[in-house]
C-alpha positions as a printed Julia matrix, in Angstrom:
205×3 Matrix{Float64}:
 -18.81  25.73   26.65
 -15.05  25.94   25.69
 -14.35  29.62   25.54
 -10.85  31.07   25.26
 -12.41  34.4    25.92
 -13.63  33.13   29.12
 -10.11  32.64   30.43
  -9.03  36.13   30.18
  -7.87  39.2    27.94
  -6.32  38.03   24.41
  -4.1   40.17   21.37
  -6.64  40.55   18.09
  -4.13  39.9    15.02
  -4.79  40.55   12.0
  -4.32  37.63    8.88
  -0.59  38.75    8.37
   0.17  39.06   12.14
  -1.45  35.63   12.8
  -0.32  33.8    10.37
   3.13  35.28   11.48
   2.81  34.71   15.04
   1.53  31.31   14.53
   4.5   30.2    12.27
   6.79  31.74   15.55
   5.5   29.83   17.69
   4.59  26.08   15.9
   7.68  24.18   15.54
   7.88  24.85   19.38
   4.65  23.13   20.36
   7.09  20.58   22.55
   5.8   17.47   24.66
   2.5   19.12   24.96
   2.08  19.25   21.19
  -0.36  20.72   19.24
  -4.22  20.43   19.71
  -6.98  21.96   17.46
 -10.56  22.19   17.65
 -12.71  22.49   14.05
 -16.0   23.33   14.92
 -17.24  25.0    11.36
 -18.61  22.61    8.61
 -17.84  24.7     5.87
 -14.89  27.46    4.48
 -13.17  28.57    1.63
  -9.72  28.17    0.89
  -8.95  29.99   -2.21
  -5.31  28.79   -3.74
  -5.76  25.39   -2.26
  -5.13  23.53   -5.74
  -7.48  20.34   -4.49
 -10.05  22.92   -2.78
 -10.19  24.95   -5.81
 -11.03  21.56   -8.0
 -13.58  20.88   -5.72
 -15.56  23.9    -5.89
 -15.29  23.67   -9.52
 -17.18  19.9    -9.56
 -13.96  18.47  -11.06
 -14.3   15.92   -7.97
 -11.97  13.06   -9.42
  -9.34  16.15   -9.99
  -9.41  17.3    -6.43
  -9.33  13.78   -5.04
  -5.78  13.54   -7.13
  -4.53  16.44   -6.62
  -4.84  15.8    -2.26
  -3.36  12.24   -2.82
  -0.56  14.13   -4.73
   0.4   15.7    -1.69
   0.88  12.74   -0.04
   4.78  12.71   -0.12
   4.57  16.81    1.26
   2.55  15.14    4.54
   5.24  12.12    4.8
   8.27  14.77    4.72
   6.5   17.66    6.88
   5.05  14.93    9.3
   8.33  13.23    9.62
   9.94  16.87   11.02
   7.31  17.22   13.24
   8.24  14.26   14.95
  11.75  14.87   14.59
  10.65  18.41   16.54
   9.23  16.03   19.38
   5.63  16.38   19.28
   2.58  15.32   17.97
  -0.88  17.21   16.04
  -3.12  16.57   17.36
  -7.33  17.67   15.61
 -10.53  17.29   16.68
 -13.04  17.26   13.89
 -16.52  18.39   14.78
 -18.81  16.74   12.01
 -22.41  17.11   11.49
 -24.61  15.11    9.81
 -25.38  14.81    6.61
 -21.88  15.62    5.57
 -21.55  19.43    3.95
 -19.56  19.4     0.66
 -16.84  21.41    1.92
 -16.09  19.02    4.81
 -16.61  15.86    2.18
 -13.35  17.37    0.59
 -11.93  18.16    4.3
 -12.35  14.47    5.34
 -10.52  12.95    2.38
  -7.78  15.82    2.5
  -7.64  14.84    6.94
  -7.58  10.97    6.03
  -4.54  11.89    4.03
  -2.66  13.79    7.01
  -4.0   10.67    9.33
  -2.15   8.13    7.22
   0.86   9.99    7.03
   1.12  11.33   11.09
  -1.88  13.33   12.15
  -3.79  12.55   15.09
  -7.7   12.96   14.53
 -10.61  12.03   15.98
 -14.46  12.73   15.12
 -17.1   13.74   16.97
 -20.39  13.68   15.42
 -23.9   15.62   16.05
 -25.04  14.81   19.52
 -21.22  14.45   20.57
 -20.05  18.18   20.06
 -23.6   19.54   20.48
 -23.71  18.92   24.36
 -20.84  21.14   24.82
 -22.66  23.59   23.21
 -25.8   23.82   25.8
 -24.48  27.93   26.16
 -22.95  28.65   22.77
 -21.27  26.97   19.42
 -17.68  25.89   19.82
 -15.16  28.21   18.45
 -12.24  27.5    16.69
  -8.94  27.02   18.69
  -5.39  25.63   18.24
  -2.93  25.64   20.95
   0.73  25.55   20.6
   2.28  23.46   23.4
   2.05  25.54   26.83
   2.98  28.78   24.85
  -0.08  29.93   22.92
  -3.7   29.42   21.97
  -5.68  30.98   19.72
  -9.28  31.6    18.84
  -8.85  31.43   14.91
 -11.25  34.01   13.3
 -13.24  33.51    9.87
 -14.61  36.04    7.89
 -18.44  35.59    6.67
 -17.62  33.65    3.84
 -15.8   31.26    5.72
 -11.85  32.8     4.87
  -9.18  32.86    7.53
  -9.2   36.62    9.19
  -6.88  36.61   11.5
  -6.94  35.37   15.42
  -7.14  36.24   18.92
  -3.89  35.17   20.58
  -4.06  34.23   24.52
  -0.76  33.71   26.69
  -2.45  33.03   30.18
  -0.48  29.65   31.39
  -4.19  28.3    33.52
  -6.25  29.23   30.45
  -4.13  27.49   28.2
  -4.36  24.28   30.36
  -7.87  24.22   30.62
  -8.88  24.93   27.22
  -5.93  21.81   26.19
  -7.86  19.76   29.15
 -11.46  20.32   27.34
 -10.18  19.68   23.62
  -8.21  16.53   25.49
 -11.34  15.27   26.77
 -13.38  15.94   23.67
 -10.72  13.81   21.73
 -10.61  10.57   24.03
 -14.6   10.49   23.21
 -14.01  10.91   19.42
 -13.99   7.89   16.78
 -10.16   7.8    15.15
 -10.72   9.2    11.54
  -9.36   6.06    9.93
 -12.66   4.23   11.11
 -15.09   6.97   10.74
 -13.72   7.96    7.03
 -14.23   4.18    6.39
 -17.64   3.98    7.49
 -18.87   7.49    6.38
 -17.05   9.15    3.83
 -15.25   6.5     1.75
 -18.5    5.5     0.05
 -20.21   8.62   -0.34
 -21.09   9.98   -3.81
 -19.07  13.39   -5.18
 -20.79  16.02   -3.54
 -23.17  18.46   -5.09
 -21.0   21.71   -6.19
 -22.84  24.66   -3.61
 -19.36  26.17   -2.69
 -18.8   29.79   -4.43
């Protein structure tokens, strides 16, 4: 199993602290660029405009209001490659397809078209990395810093667990590496999986 605990001691920070730390550290992710793993199917993201349409049922809204964004992806992906590197996601999917990740996958299709990186892995995929625990959530900035990105129980960011060792930072990037070469390109799985798929039954509170 992928474990940034394994790899040694890490800093707990708090929501304001991470989200502070992690904004320090981003726009220096560098050759290595940026690699996150999304292991959860569902979360809340309250103040997301789209997200907030979604859990609403006003599906047709939330659909407009992510391709509205499209010219915010276009500008911020266009300084991230200006910064010289690259995000780069992989999206852990089980199937059926939770609501919440229905929404994800059109809002990740969007950030695909306009510079994002992401492959899928589906069910049996992910699941045999998981033979001595479920994946965690990580993102790794470059050769600086990783985190293990923490969620509270109803799925809301918390905060993270910031690790600095240079050896776990490589390995962890070398698992989430490999686990991307074996993932389908979103473009292709969105096509065949999402694109036709009914509006999703409201369950999200």
């Amino acid at each position: 199993m992928l474990s940034p605990q394994a790899v040694g001691p890490g800093r707990r920070l708090g929501l304001d602290d991470y989200i502070e730390d992690f904004g320090r550290y981003f726009w220096r992710s560098g050759s290595e660029g940026f690699w996150k793993l999304e292991r959860q199917q569902t979360f809340r993201e309250p103040g997301v405009e789209s997200w907030e349409a979604f859990r609403t049922g006003r599906w047709d809204d939330s659909l407009a209001l992510i391709e509205g964004q499209r010219a915010h992806y276009e500008e911020y992906f266009r300084k991230i490659s200006e910064c010289g590197f690259v995000l780069h996601r992989v999206r852990c999917v089980e199937e059926p397809i939770s609501p919440y990740l229905q929404w994800e996958l059109h809002l990740l299709h969007l950030k695909s078209q306009c510079g994002e990186d992401t492959r899928v892995l589906v069910n049996d995929e992910f699941l045999r990395h998981e033979a001595q625990g479920r994946l965690p959530e990580v993102v790794i900035l470059g050769s600086s810093v990783m985190y293990e990105v923490l969620y509270d129980d109803a799925g809301e960011l918390a905060g993270g667990i910031r690790f600095d060792a240079p050896q776990g930072i490589i390995r962890c990037r070398r698992a989430i590496q490999e686990m991307h070469r074996s993932g389908e390109p979103l473009d292709a799985f969105f096509r065949h999986h999402v694109a036709s798929l009914s509006p999703p039954a409201v369950t999200e509170g």
